[in-house]
Chimera marker file (.cmm) of the C-alpha trace (Angstrom):
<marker_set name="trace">
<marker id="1" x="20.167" y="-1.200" z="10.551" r="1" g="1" b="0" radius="0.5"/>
<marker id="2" x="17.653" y="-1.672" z="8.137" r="1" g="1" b="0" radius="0.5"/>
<marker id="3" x="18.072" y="-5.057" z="6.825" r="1" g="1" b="0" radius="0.5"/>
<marker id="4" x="18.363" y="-5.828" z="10.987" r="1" g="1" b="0" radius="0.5"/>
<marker id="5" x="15.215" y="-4.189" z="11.178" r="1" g="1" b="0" radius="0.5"/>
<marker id="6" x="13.330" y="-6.084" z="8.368" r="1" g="1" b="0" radius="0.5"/>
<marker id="7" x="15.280" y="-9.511" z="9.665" r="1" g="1" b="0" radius="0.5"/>
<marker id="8" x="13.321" y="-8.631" z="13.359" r="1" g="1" b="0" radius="0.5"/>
<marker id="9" x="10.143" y="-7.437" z="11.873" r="1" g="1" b="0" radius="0.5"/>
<marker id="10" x="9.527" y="-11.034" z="10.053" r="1" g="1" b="0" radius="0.5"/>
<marker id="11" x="10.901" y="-13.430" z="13.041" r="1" g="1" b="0" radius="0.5"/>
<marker id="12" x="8.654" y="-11.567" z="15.249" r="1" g="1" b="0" radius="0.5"/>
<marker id="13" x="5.777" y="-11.746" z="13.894" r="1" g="1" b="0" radius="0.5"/>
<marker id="14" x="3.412" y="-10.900" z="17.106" r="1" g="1" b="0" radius="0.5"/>
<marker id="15" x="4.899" y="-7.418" z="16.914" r="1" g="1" b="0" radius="0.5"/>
<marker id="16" x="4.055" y="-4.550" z="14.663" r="1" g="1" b="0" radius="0.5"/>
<marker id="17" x="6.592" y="-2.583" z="13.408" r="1" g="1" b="0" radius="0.5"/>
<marker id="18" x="6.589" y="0.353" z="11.557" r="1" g="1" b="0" radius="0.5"/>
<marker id="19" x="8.878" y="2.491" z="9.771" r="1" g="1" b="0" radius="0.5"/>
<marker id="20" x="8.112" y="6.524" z="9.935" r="1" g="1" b="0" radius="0.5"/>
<marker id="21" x="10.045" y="8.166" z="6.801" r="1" g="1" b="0" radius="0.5"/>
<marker id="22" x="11.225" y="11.567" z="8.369" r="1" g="1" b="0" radius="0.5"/>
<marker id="23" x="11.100" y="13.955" z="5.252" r="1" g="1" b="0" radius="0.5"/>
<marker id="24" x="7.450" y="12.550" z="4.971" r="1" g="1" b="0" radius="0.5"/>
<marker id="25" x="6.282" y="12.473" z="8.614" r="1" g="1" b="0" radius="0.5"/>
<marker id="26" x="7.995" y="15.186" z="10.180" r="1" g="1" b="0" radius="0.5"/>
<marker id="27" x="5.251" y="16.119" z="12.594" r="1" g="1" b="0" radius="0.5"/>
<marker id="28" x="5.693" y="12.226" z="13.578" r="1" g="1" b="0" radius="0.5"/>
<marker id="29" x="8.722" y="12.300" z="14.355" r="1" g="1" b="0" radius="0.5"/>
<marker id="30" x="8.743" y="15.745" z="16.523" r="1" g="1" b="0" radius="0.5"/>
<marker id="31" x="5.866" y="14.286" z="18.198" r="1" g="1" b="0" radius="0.5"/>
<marker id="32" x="7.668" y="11.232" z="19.346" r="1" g="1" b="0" radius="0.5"/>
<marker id="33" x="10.411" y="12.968" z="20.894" r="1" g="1" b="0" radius="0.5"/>
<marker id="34" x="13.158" y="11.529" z="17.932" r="1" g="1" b="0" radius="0.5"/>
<marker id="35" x="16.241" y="13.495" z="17.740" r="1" g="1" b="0" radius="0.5"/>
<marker id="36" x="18.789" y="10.947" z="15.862" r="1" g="1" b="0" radius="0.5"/>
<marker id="37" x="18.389" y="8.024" z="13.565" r="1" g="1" b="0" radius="0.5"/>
<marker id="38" x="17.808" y="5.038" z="13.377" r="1" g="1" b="0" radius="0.5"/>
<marker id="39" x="15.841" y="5.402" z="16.834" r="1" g="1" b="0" radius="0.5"/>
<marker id="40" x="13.713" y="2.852" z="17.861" r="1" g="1" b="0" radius="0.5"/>
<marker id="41" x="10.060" y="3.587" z="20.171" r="1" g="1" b="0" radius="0.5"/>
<marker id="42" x="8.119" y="0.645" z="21.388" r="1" g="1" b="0" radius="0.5"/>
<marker id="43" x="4.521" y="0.461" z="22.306" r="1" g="1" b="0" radius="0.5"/>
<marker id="44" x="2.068" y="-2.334" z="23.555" r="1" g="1" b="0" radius="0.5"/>
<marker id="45" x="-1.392" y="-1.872" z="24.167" r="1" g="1" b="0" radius="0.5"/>
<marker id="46" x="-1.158" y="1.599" z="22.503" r="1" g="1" b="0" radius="0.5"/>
<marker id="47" x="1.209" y="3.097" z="25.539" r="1" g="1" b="0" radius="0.5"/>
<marker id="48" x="5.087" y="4.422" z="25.072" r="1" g="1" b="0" radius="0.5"/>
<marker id="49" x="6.591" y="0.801" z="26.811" r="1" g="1" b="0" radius="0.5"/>
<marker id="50" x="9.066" y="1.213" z="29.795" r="1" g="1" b="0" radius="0.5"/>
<marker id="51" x="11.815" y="-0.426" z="27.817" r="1" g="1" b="0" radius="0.5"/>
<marker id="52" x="12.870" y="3.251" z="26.455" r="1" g="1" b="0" radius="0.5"/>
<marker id="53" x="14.274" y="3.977" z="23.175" r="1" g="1" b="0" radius="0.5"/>
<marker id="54" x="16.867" y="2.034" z="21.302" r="1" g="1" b="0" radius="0.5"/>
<marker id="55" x="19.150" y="3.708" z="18.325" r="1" g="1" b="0" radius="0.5"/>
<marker id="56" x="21.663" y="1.522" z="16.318" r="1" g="1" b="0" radius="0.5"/>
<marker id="57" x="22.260" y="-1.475" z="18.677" r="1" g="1" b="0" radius="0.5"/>
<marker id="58" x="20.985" y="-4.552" z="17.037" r="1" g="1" b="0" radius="0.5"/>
<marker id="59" x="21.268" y="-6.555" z="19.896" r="1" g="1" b="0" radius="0.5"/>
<marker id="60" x="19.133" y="-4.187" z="22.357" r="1" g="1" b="0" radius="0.5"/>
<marker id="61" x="16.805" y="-4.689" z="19.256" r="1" g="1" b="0" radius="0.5"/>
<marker id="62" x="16.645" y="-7.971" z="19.951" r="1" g="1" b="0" radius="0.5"/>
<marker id="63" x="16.214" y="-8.093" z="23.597" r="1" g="1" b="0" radius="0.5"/>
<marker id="64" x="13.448" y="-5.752" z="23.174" r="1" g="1" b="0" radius="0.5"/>
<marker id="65" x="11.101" y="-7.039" z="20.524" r="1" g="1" b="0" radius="0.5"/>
<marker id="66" x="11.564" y="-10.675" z="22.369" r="1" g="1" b="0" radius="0.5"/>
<marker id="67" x="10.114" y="-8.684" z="25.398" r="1" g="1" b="0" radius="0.5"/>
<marker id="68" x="7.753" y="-7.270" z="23.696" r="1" g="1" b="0" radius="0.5"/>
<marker id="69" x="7.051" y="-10.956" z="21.813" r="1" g="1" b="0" radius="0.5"/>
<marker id="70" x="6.141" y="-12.478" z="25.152" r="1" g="1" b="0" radius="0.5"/>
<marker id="71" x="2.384" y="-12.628" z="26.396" r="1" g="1" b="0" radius="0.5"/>
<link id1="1" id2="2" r="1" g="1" b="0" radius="0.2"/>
<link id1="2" id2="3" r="1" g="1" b="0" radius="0.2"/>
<link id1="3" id2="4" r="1" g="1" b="0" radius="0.2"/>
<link id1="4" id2="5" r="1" g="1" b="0" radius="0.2"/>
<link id1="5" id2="6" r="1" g="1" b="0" radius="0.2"/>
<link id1="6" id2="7" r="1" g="1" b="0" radius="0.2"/>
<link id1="7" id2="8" r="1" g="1" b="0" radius="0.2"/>
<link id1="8" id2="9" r="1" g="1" b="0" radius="0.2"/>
<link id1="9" id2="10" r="1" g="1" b="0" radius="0.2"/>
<link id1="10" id2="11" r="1" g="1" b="0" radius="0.2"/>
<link id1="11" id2="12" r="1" g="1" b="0" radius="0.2"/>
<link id1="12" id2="13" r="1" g="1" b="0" radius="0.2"/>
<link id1="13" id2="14" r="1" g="1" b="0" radius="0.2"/>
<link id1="14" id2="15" r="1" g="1" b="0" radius="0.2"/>
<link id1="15" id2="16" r="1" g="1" b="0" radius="0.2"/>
<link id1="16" id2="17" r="1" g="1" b="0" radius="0.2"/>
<link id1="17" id2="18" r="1" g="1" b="0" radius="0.2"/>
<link id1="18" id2="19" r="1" g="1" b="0" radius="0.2"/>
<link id1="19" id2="20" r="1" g="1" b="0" radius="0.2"/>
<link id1="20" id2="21" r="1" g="1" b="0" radius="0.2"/>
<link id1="21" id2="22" r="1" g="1" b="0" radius="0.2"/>
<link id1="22" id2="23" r="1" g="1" b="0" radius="0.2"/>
<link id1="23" id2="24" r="1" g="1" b="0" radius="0.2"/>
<link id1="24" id2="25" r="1" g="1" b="0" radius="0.2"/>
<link id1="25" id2="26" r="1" g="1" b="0" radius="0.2"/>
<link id1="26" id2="27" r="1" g="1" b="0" radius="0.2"/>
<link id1="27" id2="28" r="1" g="1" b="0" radius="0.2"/>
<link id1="28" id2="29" r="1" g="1" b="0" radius="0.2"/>
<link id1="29" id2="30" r="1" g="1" b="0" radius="0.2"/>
<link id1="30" id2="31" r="1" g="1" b="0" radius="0.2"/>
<link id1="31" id2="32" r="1" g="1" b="0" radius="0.2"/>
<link id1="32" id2="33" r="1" g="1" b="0" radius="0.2"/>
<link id1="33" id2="34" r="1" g="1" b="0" radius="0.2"/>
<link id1="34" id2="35" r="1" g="1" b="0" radius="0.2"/>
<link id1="35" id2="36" r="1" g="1" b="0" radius="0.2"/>
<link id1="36" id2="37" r="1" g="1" b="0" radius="0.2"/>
<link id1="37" id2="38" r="1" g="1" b="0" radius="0.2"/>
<link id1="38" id2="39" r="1" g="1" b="0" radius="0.2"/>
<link id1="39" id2="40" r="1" g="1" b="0" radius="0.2"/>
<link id1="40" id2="41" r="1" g="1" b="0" radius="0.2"/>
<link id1="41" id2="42" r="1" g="1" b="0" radius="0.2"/>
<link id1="42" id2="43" r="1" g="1" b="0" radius="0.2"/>
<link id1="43" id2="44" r="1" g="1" b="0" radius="0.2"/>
<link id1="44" id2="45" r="1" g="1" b="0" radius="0.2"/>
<link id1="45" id2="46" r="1" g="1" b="0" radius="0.2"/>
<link id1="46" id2="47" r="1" g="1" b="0" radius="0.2"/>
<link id1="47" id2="48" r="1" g="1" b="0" radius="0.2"/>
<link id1="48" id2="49" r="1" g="1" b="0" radius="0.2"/>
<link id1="49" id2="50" r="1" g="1" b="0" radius="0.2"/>
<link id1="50" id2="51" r="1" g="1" b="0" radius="0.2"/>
<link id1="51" id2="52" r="1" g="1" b="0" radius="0.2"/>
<link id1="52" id2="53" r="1" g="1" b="0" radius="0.2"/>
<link id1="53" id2="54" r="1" g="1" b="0" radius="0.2"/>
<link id1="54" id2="55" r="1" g="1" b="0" radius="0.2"/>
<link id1="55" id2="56" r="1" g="1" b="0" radius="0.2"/>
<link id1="56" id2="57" r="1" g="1" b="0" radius="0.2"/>
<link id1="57" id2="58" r="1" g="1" b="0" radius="0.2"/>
<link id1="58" id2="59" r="1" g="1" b="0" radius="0.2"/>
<link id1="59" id2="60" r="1" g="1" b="0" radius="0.2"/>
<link id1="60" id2="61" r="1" g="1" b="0" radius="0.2"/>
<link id1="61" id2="62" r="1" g="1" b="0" radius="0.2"/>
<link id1="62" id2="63" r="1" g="1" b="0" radius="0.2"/>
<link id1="63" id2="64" r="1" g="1" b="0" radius="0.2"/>
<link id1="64" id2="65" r="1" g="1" b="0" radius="0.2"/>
<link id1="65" id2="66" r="1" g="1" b="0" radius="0.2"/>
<link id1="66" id2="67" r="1" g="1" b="0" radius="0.2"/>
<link id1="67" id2="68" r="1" g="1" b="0" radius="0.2"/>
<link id1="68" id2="69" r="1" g="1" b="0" radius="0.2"/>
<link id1="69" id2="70" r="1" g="1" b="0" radius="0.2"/>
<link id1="70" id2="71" r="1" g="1" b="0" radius="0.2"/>
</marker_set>
């Protein structure tokens, strides 16, 4: 999922994305409710988003940071 990931992160460029390691962040990661990998939490305007969590589905990736995209 990662080279998915990096593939969404540069066509949309109107949405940040970030990558939280884990062993680094684990505190991060407990705190954001993640219990399997790759999940995926989106945010706008500094709120969790409605769309809910995505884990390794490229194309609910997708659909979501084009949502996200729009104004």
């Amino acid at each position: 999922m990662r080279p998915v990931f990096e593939e969404y992160a540069a066509k949309f460029t109107d949405v940040h994305c970030v990558e939280v390691d884990d062993e680094e962040n684990p505190d991060s990661v407990a705190r954001a409710g993640v219990q399997s990998f790759p999940t995926f939490k989106f945010y706008k305007d500094g709120l969790l988003s409605i769309l809910g969590d995505v884990q390794a589905d490229s194309g609910q990736l997708h659909e979501k940071m084009e949502l996200l995209s729009e104004p």
